[in-house]
C-alpha positions, 0 to 999 in steps of 0.5 A: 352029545355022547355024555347026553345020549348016554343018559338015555333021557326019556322026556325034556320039556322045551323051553323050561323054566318059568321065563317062558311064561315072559317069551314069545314062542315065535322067537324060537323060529324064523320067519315068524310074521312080525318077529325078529330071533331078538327077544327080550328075556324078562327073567321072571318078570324082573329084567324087561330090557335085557335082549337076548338072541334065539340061537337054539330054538325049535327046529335046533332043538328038534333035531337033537331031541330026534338024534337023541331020541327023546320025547318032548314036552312043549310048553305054552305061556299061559300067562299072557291070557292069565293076566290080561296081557292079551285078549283071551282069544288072542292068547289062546290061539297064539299058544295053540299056533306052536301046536301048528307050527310043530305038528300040523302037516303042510296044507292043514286046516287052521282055526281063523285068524291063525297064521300058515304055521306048516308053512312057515315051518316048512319055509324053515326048512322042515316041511314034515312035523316035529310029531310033539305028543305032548303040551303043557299049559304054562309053568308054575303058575300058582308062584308069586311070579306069576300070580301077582301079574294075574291079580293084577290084571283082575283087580281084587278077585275073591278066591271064587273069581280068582278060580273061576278065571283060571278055569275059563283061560284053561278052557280057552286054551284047551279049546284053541289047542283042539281047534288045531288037534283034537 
């Protein structure tokens, strides 16, 4: 911790790294409905069997980015929209839960259909929020790993449908994250 704190490192993005367009966020928490801290760890989409435990997530991270006084970067998979693997809604709002999760106070109105994120995070042990400024809609996702699932997923798009639809998942998600906070 003291080498760290030394570095004075101003930013950290969390998670990082192109696997957490293959994750849940809800399994960086507890109590999370329907999850379990066991999550399987497809990196890069190549290795979907291999299970991994959630040890160090939100609320671990929390505190050592606040004793080491860094701001964060929240990132939210993207790909679960881009490619289909949830109806767009759905994706969109769930990227938008972790905004509620981490900053919304206790008792804030949440978009429809979303769970009592605050709640949930004040049931874990921290009822006042992370107070994370900023977020970032998914992670490199023009690289094969994650293109090839969003062709996919959209037949054979032309370039013009192809950047079509990415405009429309960016509008969603954006819409669904101001939903939470504008």
């Amino acid at each position: 911790i003291k080498s760290l704190a030394a570095m004075a490192i101003p930013v950290v993005r969390f998670p990082a790294g192109t696997d957490l367009d293959f994750t849940d966020w809800t399994h960086l928490i507890d109590r999370a409905p329907g999850r379990s801290n066991v999550m399987r760890m497809a990196t890069h989409g190549r290795n979907p069997d291999k299970l991994v435990t959630a040890r160090f997530g939100w609320h671990e991270y929390g505190r050592l980015s606040e004793r080491l006084g860094w701001q964060t970067i929240a990132v939210v998979n993207l790909l679960d929209g881009m490619a289909k693997r949830k109806p767009l809604a759905e994706a969109a709002l769930h990227a938008a839960g972790l905004l509620a999760y981490l900053n919304a106070p206790v008792g804030a109105k949440l978009p429809a259909g979303m769970p009592d994120w605050p709640a949930i995070r004040a049931a874990n042990g921290r009822p006042e929020p992370f107070a994370v400024r900023y977020f970032q809609i998914g992670n490199e996702w023009r690289q094969a790993v994650f293109a090839d699932p969003m062709r996919k997923a959209l037949g054979t798009p032309t370039r013009e449908e192809l950047a079509a639809w990415n405009i429309e998942v960016l509008h969603a998600y954006i819409a669904a994250i101001r939903a939470v906070d504008p």
